[in-house]
C-alpha positions, 0 to 999 in steps of 0.5 A: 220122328213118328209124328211127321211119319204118322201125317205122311203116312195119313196123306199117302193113305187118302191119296192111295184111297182116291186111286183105288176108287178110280181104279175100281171105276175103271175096272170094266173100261180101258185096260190101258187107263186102268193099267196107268191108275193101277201104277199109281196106285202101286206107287202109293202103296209102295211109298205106304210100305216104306214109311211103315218100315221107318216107323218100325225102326222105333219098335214093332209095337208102333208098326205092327197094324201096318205091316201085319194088316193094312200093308198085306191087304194093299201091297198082294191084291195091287201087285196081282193087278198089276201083273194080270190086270182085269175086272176081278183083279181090280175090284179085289185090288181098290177093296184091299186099299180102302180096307188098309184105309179103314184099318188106318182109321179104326185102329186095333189092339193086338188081340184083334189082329188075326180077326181083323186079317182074317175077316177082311181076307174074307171081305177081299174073297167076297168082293172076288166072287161077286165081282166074277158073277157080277160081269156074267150076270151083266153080260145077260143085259139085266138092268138089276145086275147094273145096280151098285152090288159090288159097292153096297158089299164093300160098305158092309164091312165098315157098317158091320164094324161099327155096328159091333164097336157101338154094341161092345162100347154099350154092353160091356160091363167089364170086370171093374163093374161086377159086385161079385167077389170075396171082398168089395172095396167097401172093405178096403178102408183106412183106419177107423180104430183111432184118433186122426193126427191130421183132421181138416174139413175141404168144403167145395163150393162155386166162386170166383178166382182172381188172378194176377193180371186181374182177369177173373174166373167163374170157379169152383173152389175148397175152402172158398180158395183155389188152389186149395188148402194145402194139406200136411201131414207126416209119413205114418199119420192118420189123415182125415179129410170131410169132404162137404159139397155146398153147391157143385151140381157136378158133384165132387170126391177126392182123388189123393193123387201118388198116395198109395191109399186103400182102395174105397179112400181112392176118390173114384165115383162109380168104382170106389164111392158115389159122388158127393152131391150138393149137401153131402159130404164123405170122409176119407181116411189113410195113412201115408206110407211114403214122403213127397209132393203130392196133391189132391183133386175131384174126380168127378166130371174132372175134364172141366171141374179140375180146370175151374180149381177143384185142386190143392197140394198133399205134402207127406214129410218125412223126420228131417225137415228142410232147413231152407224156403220151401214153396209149393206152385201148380202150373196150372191152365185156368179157363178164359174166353180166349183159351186157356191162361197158364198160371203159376197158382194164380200167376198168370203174370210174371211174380217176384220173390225174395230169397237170401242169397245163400239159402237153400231152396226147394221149389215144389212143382205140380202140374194140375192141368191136361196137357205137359208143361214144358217149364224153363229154369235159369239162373241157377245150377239146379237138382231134381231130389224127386220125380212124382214124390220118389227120391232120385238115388245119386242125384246131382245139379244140372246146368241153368236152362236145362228144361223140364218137361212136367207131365199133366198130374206130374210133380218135380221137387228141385232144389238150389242154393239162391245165387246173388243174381234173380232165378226164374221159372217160365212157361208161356206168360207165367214166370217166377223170379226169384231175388235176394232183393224180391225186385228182380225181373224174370230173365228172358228163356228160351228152350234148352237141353231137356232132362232126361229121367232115363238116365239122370242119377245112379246107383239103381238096383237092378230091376227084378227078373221074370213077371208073373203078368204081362200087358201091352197097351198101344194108344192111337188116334181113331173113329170110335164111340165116344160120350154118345157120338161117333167122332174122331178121338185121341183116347183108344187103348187097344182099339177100345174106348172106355167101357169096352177096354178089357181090366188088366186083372192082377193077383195079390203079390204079382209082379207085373209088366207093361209095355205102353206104345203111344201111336197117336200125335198127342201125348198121353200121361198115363196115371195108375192109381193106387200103385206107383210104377218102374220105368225099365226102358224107353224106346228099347234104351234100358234106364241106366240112372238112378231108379225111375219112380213114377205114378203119371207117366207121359208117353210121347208120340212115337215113344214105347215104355216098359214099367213094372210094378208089384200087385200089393195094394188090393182094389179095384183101381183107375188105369187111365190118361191124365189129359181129362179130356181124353179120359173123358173120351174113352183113355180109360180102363181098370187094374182089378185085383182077383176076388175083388167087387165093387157094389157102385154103378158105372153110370156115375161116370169118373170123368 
């Protein structure tokens, strides 16, 4: 429902603004023209004020720029116009349209607000003033009063804008940057007293990936595979990991995705080590605290080397082992000539196996690409045992052609008895087909009921009351500064691009709250690293399921979360979009603990 209420709202807006440019050069002519493109114009802001209604209807965090700037600064200066039409009275009435405009395509965070309304309540009384000595001026016959004042003052607005959003976005050190505090992340290692349980060596190295259908891709690779090695280890092992970097001019780290590691073993360049470069290596140490599916990636120049195969799969087992086949598969998005392919690993065609019928199954699904997967399954009653490496508590079989929606980073652990007939996984040209014969096609799918993680399950304990940190984030699409060029991107948090994004700065222990509204068109999986989250609510619906764990969240359009999580793990951490692209844009800021320093440089950038 936002999204088509988004679009109509934009078209209004353009339409609204076209108006407003008439109206403004109608000002000093006919009173019966001005007064008709006055209505229309009133006719627009009102449609503007209605869908701005509707949108509320799905929560006051999707709505508020509208109804607390943009809507005011149309809907009081146009119905002044229209009830004592006039020169002031119209310049005043198309400088409040383009403003609202402007606002539509600069967006703001909460914290901006009252100074957003403020200065252009200011801009609006300027425009009043100079439009009044600007007619008694013109009436003396002066050919400088005839040149374009009203329109230079108006453009100042935008320019001054952009001006201090270009300085914020160059200047803005941010906490996560400082060296100063009692403890910096250097400190905050993994085990260095004893002998690893689990040691092995990823070397990182340019290669090339075939795929099923043959095509084959110009990649990067560990261990001289893609995806790479896939690492086990027990909860409670000491891991160690040597990462070498062969030839990756990007350089590499490794990011151990859903593990709670300490903080210098996070992989994040720029915060918690410096980039590996061509014939260096690093080492890693953690320990696991919890069992699950999880997996490992660079996060270096990630947007484009996570894609070319700089990936593999960590899976942290607990004391009982499944007693059944266990199969781990990334949907993945490789790079081709023509668009991306989708794959399940390599697949990119349909891919058969073979299952005993009768024998229990647990399908391992990950997804390493920027964008969602919405991944159909038939064949079979199935059920989601975990989300992002979390047990779900009272878990029970969902019906065939249920779909499931994989959030970008996201993981799903589903498990079924094999039938005497095929199961199949598909997403786009990608299927599984699973068959106690192993010859069986994949079935032909098509979308069905989505799960819903809101609900799914039982036997929550309820979720603890009163936070001692609060945040709200909103998402939208905007003009902003990005990766050196000013364009229109879908990766502002609060009006902000990545450096100029405040750190949500914690104590140890705290309990926090966050309330994350996604006002753009694109999905956003946001991603907290160090930390794995509670999902409270959906869109005001409380979670009534078993508890909802997560640590990559997608947030539709038009969808308004509150998670919680507690502050126990000190560092200096990654809040940000797991679509590199738009972390690659500015979707990114930091969770910084008090007292916490980082002795890296921001100019090795993460993404």
């Amino acid at each position: 429902m936002f999204e088509p209420l988004f679009l109509t709202d934009m078209v209004f807006a353009v339409l609204a603004m076209v108006a407003a440019l008439v109206v403004g050069g109608l000002a000093s002519g006919a009173v019966r023209r001005l007064r008709r493109w006055l209505y229309i114009t009133a006719a627009l802001v009102a449609a503007r004020l209605l869908v701005a209604c509707l949108i509320l209807t799905g929560g006051m965090a999707l709505a508020d720029s509208r109804l607390i700037v943009q809507v005011p600064l149309t809907v009081l200066p146009v119905a002044w116009a229209v009830w004592k039409p006039g020169r002031t009275a119209a310049h005043v009435s198309a400088a409040g349209v383009l403003l609202s405009v402007l606002w539509l395509l600069l967006p703001f965070g909460p914290q901006d607000a009252v100074f957003v309304l403020a200065g252009s309540v200011a801009a609006l009384a300027v425009i009043a003033g100079l439009s009044t000595a600007l007619g008694r001026w013109r009436r003396s016959g002066s050919r400088v009063a005839r040149m374009p004042w009203l329109a230079a003052a108006f453009l100042l607005v935008p320019a001054v804008v952009l001006v201090l959003g270009s300085q914020a976005n160059a200047t803005s050190d941010g906490h996560h940057h400082s060296a100063a505090g009692d403890i910096s992340v250097d400190q905050l290692t993994g085990p260095r007293d004893r002998a690893p349980d689990v040691r092995l060596t990823l070397t990182a190295a340019r290669g090339a990936v075939r795929l099923a259908s043959g095509h084959s891709v110009d990649a990067l690779t560990f261990n001289g595979i893609s995806p790479g090695p896939e690492i086990r280890a027990k909860q409670g092992q000491l891991v160690e990991v040597t990462l070498v970097n062969t030839d990756v001019e990007e350089g590499v780290t490794i990011h151990w995705h859903g593990v709670d590691v300490p903080n210098a073993e996070d992989g994040v360049p720029g915060v918690t080590q410096n980039a590996v470069r061509p014939g260096e290596r690093h080492v890693y140490r953690f320990v696991p605290n919890r069992p699950g599916t999880f997996w490992y990636h660079t996060h270096r120049d990630a947007s484009r080397t996570v894609q070319r195969g700089l990936f593999g799969a960590l899976v942290i087992e607990d004391t009982d082992a499944f007693d059944g086949v266990e199969r781990t598969f990334f949907a993945h998005r490789w790079p081709g000539a023509d668009g991306p392919i989708a794959a399940f690993d390599r697949g990119d065609q349909p891919v058969r196996h073979a299952v005993s019928a009768g024998r229990k199954v647990l399908l391992r699904l990950i997804n390493s690409s920027g964008e969602p997967y919405r991944i159909h399954v038939g064949g079979t009653r199935f059920t989601v045992a975990a989300i992002d490496g979390n047990p779900i508590q009272g878990a029970t079989p969902v019906s065939p052609g249920t779909d499931l929606l994989l959030a970008a980073g996201g993981r799903y652990d589903i498990t079924f008895t094999m039938p005497d007939g095929p199961v199949t996984l598909a997403v786009d040209s990608a299927a599984l087909a699973f068959s106690p014969s192993g010859a069986a096609d994949p079935a032909g799918l098509t979308s069905g009921p989505l799960f819903d993680p809101l609900t799914y399950g039982s036997g929550a304990a309820p979720a603890p009351d009163g936070y001692d940190r609060t945040f709200d984030l909103r998402l939208d699409d905007g003009l902003g500064f990005s990766q050196g060029r000013f364009s229109y991107v879908s990766s502002l948090i609060n009006g902000r691009l990545y450096p100029a994004v405040p750190t949500l700065v914690v104590g140890q222990g705290d309990r926090v709250k966050v309330r994350i509204a996604n006002r753009s068109l694109i999905d956003h999986p946001m991603h907290l690293h160090g930390h794995r989250v509670r999902v409270l609510s959906r869109n005001g619906v409380p979670a009534t399921g078993g508890t909802w764990w997560t640590d990559t969240l997608n947030v539709a359009p038009g969808e308004v979360f509150e998670i919680a999580f507690t502050a126990d793990n000190p560092g200096i951490w990654m809040d940000h979009c797991h679509n590199f692209k738009h972390a690659a844009d500015g979707m990114i800021m930091h969770l910084a603990y008090v007292g916490v320093g980082t002795p890296y440089s921001a100019v090795d950038m993460p993404e």
